[in-house]
Backbone as CSV, one residue per row, in Angstrom:
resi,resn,N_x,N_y,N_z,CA_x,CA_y,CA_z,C_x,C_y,C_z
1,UNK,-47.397,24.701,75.340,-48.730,24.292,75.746,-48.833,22.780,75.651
2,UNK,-49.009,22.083,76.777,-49.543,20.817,76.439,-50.922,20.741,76.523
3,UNK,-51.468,19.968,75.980,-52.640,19.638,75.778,-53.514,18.502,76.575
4,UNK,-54.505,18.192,76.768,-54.551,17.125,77.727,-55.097,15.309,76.886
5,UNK,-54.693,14.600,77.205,-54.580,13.496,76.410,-55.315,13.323,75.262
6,UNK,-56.815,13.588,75.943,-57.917,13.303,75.067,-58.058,14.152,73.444
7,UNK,-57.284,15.529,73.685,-57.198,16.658,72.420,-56.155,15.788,72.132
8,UNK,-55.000,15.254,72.639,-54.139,15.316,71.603,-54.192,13.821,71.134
9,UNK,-54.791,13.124,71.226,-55.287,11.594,70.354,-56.147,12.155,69.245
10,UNK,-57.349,13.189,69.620,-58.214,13.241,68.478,-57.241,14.280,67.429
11,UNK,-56.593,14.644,67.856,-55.604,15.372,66.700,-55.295,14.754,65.884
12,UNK,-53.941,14.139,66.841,-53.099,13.162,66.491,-54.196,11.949,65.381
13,UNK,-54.977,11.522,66.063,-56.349,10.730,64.849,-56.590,11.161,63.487
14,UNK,-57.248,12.534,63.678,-57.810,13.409,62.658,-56.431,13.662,61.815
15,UNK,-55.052,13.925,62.265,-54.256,14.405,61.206,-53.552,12.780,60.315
16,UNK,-53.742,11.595,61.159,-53.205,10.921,60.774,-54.412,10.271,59.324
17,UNK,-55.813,10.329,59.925,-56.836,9.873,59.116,-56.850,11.080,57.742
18,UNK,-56.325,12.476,57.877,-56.418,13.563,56.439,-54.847,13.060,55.720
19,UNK,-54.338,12.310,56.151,-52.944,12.050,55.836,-53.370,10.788,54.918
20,UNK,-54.009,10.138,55.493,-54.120,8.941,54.518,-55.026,9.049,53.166
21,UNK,-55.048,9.959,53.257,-55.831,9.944,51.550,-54.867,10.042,50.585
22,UNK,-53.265,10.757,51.334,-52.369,10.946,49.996,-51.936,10.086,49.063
23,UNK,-51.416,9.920,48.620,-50.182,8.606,47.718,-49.410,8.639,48.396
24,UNK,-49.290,6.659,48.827,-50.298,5.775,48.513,-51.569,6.058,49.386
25,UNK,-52.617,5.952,48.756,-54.279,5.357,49.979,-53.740,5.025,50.610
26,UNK,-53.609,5.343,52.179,-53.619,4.130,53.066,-54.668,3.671,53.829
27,UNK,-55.982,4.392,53.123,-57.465,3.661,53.591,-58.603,3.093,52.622
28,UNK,-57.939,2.438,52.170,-59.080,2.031,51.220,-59.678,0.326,51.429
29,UNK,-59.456,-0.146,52.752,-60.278,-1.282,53.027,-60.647,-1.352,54.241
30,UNK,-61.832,-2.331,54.479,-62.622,-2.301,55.955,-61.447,-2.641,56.794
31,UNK,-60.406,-3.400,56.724,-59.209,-3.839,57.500,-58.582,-2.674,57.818
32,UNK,-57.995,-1.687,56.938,-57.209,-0.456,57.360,-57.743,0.051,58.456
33,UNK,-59.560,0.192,57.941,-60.295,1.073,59.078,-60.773,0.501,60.324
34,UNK,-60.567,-0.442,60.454,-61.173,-1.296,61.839,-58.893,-0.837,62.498
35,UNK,-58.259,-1.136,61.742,-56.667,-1.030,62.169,-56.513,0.517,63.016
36,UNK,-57.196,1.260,61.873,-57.091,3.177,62.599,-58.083,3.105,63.354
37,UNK,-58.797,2.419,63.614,-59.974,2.417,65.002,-59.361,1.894,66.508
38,UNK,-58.678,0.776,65.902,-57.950,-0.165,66.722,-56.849,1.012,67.496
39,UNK,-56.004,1.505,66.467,-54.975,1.931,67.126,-55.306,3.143,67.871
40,UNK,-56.296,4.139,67.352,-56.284,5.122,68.124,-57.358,5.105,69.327
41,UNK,-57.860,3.852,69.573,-58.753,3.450,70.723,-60.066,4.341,70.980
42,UNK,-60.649,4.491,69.866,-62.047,4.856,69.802,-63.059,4.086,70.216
43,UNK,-64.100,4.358,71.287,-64.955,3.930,71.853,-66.176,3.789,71.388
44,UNK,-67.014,2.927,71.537,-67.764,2.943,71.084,-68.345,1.504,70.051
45,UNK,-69.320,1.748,69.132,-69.573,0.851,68.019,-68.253,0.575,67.291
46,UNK,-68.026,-1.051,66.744,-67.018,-0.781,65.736,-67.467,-0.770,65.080
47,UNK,-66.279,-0.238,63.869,-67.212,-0.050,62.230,-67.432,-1.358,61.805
48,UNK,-68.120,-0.558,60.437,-68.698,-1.885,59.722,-68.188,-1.264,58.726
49,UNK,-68.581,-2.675,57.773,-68.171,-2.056,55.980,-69.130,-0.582,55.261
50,UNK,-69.759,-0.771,56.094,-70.567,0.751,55.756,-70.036,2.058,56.236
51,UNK,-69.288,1.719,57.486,-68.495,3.167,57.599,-67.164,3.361,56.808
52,UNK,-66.835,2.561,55.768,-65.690,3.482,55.354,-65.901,3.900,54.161
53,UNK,-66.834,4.607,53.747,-66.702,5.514,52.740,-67.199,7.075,53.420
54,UNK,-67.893,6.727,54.321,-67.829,8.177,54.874,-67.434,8.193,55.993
55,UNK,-65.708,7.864,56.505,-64.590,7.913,57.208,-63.861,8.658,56.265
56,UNK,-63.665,8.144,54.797,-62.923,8.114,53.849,-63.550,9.575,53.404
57,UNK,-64.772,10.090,53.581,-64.991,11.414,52.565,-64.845,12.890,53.428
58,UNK,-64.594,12.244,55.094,-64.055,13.512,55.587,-62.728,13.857,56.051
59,UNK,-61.727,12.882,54.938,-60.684,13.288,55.153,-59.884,14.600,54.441
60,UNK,-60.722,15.359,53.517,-60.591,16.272,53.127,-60.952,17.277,53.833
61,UNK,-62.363,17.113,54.602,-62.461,18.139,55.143,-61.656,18.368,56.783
62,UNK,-61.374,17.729,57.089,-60.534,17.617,58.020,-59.017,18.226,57.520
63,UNK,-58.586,18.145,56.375,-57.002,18.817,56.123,-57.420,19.910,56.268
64,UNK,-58.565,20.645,55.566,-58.834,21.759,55.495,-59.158,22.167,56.669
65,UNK,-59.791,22.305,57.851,-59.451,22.457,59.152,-58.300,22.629,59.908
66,UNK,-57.516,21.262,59.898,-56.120,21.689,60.222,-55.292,22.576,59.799
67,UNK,-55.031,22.978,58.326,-54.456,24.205,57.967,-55.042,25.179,57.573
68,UNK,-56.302,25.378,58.165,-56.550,26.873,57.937,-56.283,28.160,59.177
69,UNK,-56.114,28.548,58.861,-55.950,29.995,59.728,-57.140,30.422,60.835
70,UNK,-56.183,30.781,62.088,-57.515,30.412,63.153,-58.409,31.044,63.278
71,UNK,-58.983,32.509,62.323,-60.258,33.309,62.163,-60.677,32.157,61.298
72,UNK,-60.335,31.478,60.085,-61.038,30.631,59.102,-61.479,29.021,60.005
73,UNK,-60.508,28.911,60.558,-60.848,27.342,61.384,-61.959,27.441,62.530
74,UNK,-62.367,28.797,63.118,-63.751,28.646,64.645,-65.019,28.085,63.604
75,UNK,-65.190,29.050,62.218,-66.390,28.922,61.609,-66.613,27.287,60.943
76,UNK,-65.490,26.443,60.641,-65.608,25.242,60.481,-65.876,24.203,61.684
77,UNK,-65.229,24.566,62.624,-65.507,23.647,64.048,-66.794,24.460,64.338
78,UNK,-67.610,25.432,64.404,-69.026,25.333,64.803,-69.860,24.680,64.274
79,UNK,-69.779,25.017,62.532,-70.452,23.917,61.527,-70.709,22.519,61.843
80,UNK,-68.928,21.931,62.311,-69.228,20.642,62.120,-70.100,20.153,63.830
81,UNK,-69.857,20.990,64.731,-70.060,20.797,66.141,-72.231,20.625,65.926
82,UNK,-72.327,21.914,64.938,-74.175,21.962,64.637,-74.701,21.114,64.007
83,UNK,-73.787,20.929,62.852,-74.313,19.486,61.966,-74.376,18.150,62.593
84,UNK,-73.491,17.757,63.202,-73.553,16.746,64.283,-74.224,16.553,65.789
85,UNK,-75.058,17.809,65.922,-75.895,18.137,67.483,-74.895,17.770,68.206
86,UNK,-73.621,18.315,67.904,-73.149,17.966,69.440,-73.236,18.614,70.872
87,UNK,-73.430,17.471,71.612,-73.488,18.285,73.104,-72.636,17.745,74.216
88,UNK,-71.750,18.817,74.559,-70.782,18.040,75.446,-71.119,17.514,76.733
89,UNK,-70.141,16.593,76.874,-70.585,15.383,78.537,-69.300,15.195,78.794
90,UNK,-69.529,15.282,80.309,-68.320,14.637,80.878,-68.918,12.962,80.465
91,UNK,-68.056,12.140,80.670,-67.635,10.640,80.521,-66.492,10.196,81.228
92,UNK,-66.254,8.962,81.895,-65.151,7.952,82.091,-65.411,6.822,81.899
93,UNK,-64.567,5.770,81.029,-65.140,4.463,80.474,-63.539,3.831,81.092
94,UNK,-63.522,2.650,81.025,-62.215,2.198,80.957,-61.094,2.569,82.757
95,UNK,-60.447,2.553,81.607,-58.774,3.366,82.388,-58.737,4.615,81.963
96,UNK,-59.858,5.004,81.059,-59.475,6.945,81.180,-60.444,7.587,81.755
97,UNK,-59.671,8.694,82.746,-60.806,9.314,83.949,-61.633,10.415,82.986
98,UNK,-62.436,11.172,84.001,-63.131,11.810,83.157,-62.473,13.216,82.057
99,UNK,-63.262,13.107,80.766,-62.943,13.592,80.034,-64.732,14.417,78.896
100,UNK,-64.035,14.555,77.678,-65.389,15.061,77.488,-66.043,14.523,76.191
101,UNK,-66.960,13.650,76.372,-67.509,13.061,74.742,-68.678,14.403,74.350
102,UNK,-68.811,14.547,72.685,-69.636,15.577,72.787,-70.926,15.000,71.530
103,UNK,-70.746,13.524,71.283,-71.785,12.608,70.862,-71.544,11.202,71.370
104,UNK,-72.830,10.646,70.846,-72.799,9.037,71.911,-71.723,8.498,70.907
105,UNK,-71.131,7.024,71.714,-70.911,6.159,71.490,-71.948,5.202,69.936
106,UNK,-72.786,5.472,69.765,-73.048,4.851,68.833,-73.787,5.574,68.144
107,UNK,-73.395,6.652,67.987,-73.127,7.811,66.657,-72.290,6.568,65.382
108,UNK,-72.399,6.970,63.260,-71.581,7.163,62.984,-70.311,6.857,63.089
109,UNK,-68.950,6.318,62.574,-67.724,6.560,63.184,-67.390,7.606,62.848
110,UNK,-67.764,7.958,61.519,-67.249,9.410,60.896,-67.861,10.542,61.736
111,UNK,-68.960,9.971,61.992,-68.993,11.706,63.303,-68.854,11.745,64.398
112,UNK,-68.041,10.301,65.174,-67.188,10.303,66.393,-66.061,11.365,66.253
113,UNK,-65.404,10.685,64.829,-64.113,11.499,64.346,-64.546,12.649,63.764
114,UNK,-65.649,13.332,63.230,-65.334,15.152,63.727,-65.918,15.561,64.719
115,UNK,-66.388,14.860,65.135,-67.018,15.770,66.703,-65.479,15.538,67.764
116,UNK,-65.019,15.007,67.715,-64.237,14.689,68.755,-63.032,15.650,68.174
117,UNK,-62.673,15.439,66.749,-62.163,16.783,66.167,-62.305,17.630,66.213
118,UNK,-63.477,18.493,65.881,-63.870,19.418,66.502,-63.537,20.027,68.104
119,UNK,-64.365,19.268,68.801,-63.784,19.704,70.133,-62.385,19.940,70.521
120,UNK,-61.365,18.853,69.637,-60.312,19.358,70.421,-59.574,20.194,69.185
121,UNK,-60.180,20.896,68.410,-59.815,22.017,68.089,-60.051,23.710,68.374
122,UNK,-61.228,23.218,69.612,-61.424,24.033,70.207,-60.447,24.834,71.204
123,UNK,-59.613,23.119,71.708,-58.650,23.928,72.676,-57.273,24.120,71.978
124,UNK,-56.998,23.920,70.341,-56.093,23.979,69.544,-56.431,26.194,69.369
125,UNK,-57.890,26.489,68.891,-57.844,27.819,68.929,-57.994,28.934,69.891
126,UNK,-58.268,28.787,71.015,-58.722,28.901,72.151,-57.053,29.349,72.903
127,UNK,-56.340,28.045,72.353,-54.508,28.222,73.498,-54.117,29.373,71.785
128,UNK,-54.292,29.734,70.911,-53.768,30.556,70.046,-52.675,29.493,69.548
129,UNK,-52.440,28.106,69.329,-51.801,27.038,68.883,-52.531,26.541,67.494
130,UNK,-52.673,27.062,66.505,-52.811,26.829,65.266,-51.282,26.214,64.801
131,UNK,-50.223,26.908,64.867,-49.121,27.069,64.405,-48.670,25.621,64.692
132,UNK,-49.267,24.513,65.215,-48.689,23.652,65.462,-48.973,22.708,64.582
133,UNK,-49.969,23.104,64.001,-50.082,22.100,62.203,-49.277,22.830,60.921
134,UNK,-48.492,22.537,59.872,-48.208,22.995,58.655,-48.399,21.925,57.592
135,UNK,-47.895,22.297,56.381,-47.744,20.981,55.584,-46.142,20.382,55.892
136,UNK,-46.134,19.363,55.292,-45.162,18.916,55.688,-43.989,19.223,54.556
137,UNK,-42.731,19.298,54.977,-41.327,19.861,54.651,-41.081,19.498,53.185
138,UNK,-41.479,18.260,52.739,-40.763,17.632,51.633,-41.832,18.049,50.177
139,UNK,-40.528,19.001,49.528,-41.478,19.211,48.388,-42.483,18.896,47.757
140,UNK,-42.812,17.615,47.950,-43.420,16.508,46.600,-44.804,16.043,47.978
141,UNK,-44.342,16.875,49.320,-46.083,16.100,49.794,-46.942,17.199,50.398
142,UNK,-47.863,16.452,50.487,-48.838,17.730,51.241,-49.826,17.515,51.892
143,UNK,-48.651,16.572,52.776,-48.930,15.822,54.199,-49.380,17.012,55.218
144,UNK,-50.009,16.911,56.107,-50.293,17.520,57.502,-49.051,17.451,58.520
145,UNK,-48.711,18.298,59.497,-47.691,17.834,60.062,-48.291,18.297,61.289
146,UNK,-48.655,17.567,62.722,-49.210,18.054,63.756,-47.384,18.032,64.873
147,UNK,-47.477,19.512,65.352,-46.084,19.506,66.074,-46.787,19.238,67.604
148,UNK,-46.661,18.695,68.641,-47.150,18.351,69.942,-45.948,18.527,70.429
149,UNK,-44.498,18.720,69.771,-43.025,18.257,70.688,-43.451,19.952,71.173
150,UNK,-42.034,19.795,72.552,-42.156,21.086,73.327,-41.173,22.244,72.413
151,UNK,-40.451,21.778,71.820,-39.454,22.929,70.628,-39.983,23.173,69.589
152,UNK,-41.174,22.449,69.129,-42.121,22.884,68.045,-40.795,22.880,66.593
153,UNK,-39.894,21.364,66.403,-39.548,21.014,65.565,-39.488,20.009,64.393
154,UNK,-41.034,19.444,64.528,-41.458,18.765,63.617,-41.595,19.464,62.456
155,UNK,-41.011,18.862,61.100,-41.313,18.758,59.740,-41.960,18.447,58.989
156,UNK,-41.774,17.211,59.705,-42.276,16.187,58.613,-43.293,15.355,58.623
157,UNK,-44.368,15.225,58.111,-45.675,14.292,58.312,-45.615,12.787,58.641
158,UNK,-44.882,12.534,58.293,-44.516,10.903,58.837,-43.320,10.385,58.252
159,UNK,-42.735,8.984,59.375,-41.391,8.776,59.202,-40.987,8.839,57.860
160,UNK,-41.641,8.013,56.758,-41.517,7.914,55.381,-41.060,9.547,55.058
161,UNK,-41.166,10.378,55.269,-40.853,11.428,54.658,-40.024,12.190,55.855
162,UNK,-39.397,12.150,56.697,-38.591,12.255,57.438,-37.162,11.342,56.929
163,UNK,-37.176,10.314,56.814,-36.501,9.006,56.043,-35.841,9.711,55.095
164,UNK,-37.233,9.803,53.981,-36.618,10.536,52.229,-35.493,11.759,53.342
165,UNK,-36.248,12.981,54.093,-35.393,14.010,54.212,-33.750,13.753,54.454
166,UNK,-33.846,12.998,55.072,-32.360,12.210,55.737,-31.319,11.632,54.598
167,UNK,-32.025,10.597,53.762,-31.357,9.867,52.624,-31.537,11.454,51.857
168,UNK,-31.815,12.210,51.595,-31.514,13.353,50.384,-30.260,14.373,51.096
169,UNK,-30.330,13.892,52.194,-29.508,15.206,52.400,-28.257,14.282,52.508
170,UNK,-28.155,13.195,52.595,-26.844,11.971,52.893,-26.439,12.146,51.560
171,UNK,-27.006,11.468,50.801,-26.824,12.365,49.073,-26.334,13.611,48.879
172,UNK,-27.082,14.710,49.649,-26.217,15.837,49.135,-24.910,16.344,49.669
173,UNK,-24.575,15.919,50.787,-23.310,15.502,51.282,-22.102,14.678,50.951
174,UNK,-22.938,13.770,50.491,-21.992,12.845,49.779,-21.433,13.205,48.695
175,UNK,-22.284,13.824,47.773,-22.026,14.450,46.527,-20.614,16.145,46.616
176,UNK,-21.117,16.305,47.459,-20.054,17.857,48.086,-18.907,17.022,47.659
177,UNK,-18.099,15.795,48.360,-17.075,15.603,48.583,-16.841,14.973,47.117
C-alpha cells in the first residue's frame, strides 16, 4: 500500500515528534521545535515559545496511537478528530495540489499535529496497515518504527539505532572468530 504524500509526512511527523521524547530529549527548546516545523513543512502559523510545551505533551499520546491495535486506535483518532472540531477541506497552498486540511492554519501547532495525525491514521486503519508501526528492534529502546518501505523491512527507529544494530553484530562476528 502506498499512501499518498500528505498521510505519509503526517506519519512520518507524528512518529518522528513521539520519538523524541526518548533518551536523549530531542525537544526540549524553541529551536528544536521551529527545526521539526521547518523540516517537516507545516503550514501555517509558526510556533512560538508558547507552543512547545504542548507539542512536547502530546508526544505520548501520539506513541500510544501508533502502537495500539487497530480496534483500540479508531476510538483514539475520533477523540482526538472531536476534541479538536475537526472538519475536513480540500486545500492547495504552495507546490502541493489539492489535499485535505481538517483544521485552519492558525489552529495551535499541537493540534495541526494531531489533527493531521489523526486523519492520516485514518487511511493507516481503513488500508488494514497498522502493522506498519512496531517498537523498534534494539532491546534498550522503545522507539516507534514507521515501515513505509514496499518489503515492510524496517527495524529500527532511527539511524542511531540501526548503527548500534550493525556495530553489535560486527562485534559478534568478530568475537566467533
Amino acid at each position: 500500500m502506498t499512501f499518498a504524500d500528505d498521510t505519509a509526512e503526517a506519519l512520518e511527523s507524528g512518529v518522528f515528534l513521539s520519538n523524541s521524547e526518548l533518551e536523549p530529549d530531542t525537544l526540549t527548546t524553541f529551536d528544536e521545535l521551529v527545526e521539526f516545523f521547518d523540516r517537516f513543512g507545516y503550514t501555517g502559523d509558526r510556533p512560538t515559545a508558547a507552543d512547545l510545551e504542548p507539542v512536547r505533551a502530546i508526544r505520548t499520546p501520539l506513541r500510544d496511537l501508533f502502537l495500539a491495535s487497530r480496534d483500540d486506535a479508531v476510538p483514539l483518532v475520533n477523540a482526538i478528530l472531536a476534541e479538536q472540531h475537526a472538519l475536513p477541506q480540500l486545500v492547495r497552498h504552495g507546490d502541493v495540489d489539492w489535499h485535505i486540511h481538517a483544521t485552519s492554519d492558525d489552529q495551535p501547532l499541537h493540534v495541526r499535529i494531531l489533527v493531521e495525525t489523526a486523519m492520516a491514521m485514518i487511511d493507516v486503519i481503513r488500508d488494514h496497515e497498522l502493522q506498519r508501526f512496531s517498537r523498534c528492534a534494539m532491546d534498550d529502546c522503545e522507539g516507534v518504527v514507521l515501515d513505509l518501505s514496499r518489503n515492510r523491512s524496517r527495524k529500527y527507529c532511527t539511524v542511531t539505532c540501526t548503527n548500534r544494530a550493525a556495530q553489535a553484530a560486527y562485534r559478534a562476528r568478530q568475537s566467533e572468530d
